[in-house]
Short mmCIF file of the C-alpha atoms (twelve columns), coordinates in Angstrom:
data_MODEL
# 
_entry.id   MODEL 
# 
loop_
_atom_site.group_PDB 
_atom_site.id 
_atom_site.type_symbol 
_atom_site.label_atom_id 
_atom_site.label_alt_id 
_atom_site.label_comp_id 
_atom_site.label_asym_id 
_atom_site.label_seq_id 
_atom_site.Cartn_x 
_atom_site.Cartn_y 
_atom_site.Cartn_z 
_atom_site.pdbx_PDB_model_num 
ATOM 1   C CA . UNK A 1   14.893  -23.462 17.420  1 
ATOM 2   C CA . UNK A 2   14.529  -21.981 14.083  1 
ATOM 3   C CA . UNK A 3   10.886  -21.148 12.016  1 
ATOM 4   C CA . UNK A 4   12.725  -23.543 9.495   1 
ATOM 5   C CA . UNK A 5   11.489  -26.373 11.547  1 
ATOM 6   C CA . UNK A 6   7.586   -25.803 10.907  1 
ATOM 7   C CA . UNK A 7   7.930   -24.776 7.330   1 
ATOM 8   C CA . UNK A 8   6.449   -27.548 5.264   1 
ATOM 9   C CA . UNK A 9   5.201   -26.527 2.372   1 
ATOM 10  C CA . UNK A 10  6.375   -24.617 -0.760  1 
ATOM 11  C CA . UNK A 11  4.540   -21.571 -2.338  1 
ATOM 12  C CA . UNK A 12  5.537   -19.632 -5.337  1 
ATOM 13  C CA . UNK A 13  4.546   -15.843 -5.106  1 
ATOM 14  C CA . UNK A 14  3.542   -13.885 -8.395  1 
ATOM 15  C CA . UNK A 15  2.739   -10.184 -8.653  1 
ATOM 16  C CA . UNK A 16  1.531   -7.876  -11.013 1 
ATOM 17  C CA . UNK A 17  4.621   -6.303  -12.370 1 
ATOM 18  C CA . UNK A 18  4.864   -3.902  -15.669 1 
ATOM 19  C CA . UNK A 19  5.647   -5.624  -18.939 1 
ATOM 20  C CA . UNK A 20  6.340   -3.031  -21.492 1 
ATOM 21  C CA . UNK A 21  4.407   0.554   -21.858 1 
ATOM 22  C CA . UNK A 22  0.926   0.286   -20.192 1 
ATOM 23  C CA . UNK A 23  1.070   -3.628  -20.046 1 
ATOM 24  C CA . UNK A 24  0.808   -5.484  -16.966 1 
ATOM 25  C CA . UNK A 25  0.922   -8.835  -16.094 1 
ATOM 26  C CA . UNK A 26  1.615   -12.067 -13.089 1 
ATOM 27  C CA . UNK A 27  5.657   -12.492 -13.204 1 
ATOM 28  C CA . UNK A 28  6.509   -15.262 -10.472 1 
ATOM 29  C CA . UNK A 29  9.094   -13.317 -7.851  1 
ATOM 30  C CA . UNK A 30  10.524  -16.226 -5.978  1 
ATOM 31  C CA . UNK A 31  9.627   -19.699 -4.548  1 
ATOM 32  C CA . UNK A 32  9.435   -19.843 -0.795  1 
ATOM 33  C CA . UNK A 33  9.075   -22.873 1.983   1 
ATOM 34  C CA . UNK A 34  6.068   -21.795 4.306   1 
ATOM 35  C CA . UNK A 35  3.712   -23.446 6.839   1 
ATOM 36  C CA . UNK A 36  -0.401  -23.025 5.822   1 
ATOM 37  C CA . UNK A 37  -3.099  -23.457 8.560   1 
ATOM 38  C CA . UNK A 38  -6.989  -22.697 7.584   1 
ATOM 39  C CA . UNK A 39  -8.550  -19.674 10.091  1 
ATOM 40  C CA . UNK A 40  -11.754 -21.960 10.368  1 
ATOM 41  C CA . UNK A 41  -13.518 -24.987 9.057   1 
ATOM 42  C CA . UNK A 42  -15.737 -23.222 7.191   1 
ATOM 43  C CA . UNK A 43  -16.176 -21.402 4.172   1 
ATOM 44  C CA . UNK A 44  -17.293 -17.832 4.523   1 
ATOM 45  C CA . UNK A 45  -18.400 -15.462 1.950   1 
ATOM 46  C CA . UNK A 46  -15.846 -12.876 0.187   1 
ATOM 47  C CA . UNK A 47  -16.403 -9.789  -1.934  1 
ATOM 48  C CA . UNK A 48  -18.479 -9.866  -4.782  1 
ATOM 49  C CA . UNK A 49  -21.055 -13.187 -3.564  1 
ATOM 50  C CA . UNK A 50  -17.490 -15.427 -4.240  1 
ATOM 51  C CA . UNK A 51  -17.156 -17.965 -1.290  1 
ATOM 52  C CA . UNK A 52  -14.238 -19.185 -0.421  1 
ATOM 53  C CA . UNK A 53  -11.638 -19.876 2.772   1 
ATOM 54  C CA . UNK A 54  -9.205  -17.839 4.526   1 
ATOM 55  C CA . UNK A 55  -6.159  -19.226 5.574   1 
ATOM 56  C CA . UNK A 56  -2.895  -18.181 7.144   1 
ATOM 57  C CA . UNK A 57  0.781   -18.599 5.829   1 
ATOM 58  C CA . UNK A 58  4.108   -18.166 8.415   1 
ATOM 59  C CA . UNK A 59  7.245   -17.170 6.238   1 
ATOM 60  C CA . UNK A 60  11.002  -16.453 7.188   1 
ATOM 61  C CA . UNK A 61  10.951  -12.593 7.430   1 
ATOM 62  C CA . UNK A 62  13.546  -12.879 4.105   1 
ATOM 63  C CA . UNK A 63  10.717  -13.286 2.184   1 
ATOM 64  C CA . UNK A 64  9.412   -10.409 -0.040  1 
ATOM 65  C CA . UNK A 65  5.426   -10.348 -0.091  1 
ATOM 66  C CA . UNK A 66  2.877   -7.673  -0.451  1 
ATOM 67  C CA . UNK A 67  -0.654  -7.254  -0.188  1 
ATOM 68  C CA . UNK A 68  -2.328  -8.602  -3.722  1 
ATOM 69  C CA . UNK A 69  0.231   -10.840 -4.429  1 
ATOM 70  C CA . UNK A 70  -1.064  -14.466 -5.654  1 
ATOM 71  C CA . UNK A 71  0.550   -17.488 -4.055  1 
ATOM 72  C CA . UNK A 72  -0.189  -21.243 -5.158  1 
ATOM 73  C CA . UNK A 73  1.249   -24.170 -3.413  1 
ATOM 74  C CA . UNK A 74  2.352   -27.651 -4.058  1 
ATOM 75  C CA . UNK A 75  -1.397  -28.862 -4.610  1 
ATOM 76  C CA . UNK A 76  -1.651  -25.957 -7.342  1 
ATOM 77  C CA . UNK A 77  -4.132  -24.162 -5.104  1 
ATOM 78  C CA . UNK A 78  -4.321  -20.482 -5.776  1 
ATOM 79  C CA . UNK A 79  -4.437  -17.803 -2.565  1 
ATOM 80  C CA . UNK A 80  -4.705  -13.984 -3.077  1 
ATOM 81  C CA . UNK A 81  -3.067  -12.051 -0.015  1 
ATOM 82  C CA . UNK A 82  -5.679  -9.908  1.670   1 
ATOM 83  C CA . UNK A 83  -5.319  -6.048  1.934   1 
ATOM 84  C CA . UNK A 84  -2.890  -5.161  5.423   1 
ATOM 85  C CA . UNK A 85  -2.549  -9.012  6.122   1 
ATOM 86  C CA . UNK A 86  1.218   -8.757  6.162   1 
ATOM 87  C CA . UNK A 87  1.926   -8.789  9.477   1 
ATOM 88  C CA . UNK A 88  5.787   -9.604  10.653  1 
ATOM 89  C CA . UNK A 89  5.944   -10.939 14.233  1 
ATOM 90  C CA . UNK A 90  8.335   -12.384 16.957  1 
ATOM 91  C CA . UNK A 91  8.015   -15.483 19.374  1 
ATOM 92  C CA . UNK A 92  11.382  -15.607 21.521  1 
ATOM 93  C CA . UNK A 93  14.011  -15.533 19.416  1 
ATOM 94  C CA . UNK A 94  12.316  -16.627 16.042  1 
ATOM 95  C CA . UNK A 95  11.218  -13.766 13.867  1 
ATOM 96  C CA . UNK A 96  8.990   -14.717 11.021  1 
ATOM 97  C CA . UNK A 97  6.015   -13.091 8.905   1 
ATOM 98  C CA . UNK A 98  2.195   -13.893 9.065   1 
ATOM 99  C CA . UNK A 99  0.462   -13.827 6.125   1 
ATOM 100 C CA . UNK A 100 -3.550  -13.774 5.868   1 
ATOM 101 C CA . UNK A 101 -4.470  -15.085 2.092   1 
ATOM 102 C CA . UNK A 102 -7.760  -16.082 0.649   1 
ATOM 103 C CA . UNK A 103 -8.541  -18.902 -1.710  1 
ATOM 104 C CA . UNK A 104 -11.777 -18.656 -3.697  1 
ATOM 105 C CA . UNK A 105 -13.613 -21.477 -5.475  1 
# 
């Protein structure tokens, strides 16, 4: 059985990339099918007094994603990927990455 089976949801991935000289700014690096799962119910509080909910994304391990990259799905929610929650795993046969994001209200 392949990951492709549980993937059922699309997320595009943006990242802060250089523009021109000293200018940054979001550039969308690819479109990916994924599978999103809440950690818990409820929501819990974040840096700087900002609740929100922290969830967790399995990818194909094809996918390129690094920490701080900003994700938003098919509902147009937005999810920021937490610092070292880029993890890439194995069950069996199936190799796939685990992704711990946060989305903030």
């Amino acid at each position: 059985m392949k990951l492709t089976h549980w993937l059922n949801q699309t997320v595009i991935i943006s990242r802060l990339t250089a523009v021109s000289g000293d200018k940054i700014a979001m550039t969308t690096v690819t479109a990916c099918q994924g599978h999103l799962q809440p950690l818990d119910a409820e929501r819990t509080g974040l840096i700087g007094g900002v609740y929100g909910k922290t969830y967790r994304i399995w990818v194909d391990t094809s996918v390129t994603i690094q920490d701080g990259d900003k994700l938003k799905d098919d509902d147009g929610n937005f999810y920021k990927v937490k610092k070292g929650g880029v993890t890439t795993r194995s069950f069996g046969s199936i190799d796939y990455k685990e992704i711990l994001i946060e989305k903030t209200s």
